[in-house]
C-alpha positions in Angstrom: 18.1 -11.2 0.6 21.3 -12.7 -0.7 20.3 -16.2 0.4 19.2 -17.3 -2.3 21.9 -16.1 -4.6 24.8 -18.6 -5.2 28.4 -16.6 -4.4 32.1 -17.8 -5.6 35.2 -16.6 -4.6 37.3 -14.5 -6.2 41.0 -15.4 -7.2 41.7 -11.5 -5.4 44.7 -10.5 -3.2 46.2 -7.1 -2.5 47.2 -5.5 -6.1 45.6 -8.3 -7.9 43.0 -7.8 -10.4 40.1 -9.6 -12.2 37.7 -9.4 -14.5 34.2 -9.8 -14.5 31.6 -9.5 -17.1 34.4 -7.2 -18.7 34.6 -5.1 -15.8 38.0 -5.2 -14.5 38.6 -4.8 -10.8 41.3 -4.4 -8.7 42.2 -4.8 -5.3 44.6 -2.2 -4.0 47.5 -3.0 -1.2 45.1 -1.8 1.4 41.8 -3.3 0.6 40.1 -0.7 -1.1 38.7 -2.3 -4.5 38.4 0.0 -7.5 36.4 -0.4 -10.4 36.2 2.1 -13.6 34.6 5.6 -12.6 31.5 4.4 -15.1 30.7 1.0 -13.8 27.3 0.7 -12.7 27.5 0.0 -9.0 25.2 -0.6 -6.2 26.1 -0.2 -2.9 25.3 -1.5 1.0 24.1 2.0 1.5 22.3 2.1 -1.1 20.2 -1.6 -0.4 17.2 -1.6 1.1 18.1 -4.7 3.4 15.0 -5.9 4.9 11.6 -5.8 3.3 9.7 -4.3 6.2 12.5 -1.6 5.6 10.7 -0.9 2.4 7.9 1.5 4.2 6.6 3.8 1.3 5.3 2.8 -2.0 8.3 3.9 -4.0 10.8 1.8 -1.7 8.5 -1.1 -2.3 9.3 0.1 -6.0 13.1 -0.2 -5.6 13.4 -3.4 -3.3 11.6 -5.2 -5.8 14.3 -3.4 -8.8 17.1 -4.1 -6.4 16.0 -8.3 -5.9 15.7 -7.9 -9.7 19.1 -7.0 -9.8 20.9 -9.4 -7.1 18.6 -12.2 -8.4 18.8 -12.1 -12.5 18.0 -15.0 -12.9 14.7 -14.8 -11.5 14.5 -11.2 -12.3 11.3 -12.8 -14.5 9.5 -13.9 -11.0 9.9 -10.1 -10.0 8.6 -8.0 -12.9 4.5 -8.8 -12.4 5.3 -7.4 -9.2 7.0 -4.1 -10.2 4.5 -3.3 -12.5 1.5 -3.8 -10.1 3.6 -1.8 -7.8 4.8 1.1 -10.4 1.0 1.1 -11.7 -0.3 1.6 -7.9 2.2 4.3 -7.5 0.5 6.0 -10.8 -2.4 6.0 -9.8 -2.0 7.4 -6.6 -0.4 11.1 -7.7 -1.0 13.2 -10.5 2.5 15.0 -10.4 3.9 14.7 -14.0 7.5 14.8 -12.9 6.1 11.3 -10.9 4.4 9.7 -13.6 7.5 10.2 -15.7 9.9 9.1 -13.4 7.6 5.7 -13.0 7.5 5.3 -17.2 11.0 5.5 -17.0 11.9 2.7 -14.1 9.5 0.3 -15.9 10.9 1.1 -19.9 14.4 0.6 -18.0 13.5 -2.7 -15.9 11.7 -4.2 -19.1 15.1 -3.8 -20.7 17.1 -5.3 -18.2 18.6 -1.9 -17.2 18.0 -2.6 -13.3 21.0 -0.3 -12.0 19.9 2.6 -14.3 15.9 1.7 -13.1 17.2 1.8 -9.4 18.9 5.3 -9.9 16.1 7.2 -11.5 14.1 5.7 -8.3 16.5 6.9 -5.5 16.3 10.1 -6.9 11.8 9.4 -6.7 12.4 7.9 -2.8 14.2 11.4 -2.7 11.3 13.8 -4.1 8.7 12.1 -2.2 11.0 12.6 1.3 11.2 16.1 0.4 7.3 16.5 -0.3 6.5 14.9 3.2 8.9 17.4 4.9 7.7 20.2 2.9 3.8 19.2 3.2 3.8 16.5 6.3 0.2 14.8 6.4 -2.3 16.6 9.2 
């Protein structure tokens, strides 16, 4: 996934601190880096690191958000595939709370807001997990 994304180095030793994008980070003595409480951040546990990993219709959803978001630069390539996908997600539920999570994610990703898009869809990739244990299929 990060393949095709071109990676520098970082000036960073223990207690030394950067800034990026205006976002300063800091590297403490034992490794830990620490970024302001309110920096949008995505992390390993939060990826989706293989496609085939992407196994519902909403993680489809959020693996194309979360190339969108390692991958700015082509975040353009991405979008015609997010909204097929949001729009196929719409049209296979009726549940408002659902339709309005999937208006949000796409008013979000056509601003650029990728980080925000991919929040309000863990919390979707949450709801549907809950519905499947609540109401399993059969």
């Amino acid at each position: 996934m990060t393949e095709t994304i071109e990676l520098i180095a970082l000036p960073l030793q223990p207690g030394g601190t950067v800034i990026v994008k205006g976002v300063p980070i800091h590297m403490q003595d034992d490794g830990t880096v620490m970024v302001p409480k309110d920096t949008p951040t995505l992390t390993r546990e939060q990826l989706i690191l293989d496609e085939k990993d992407a196994d519902t219709a909403t993680k489809r959803i959020y693996y194309a958000l979360q190339l969108m978001t390692l991958d700015g630069a082509s975040a353009g390539i991405y979008h015609d595939k997010l909204i097929s996908l949001l729009d196929d997600r719409a049209e296979a539920t009726e549940l408002q709370p659902v339709l309005r999570s999937l208006a949000i994610i796409s008013e979000l990703s056509r601003k650029g807001e990728y980080l925000a898009a991919l929040e309000v869809c863990r919390h979707l990739i949450q709801f549907d997990d809950a519905l499947v244990r609540e109401f399993p299929a059969g």
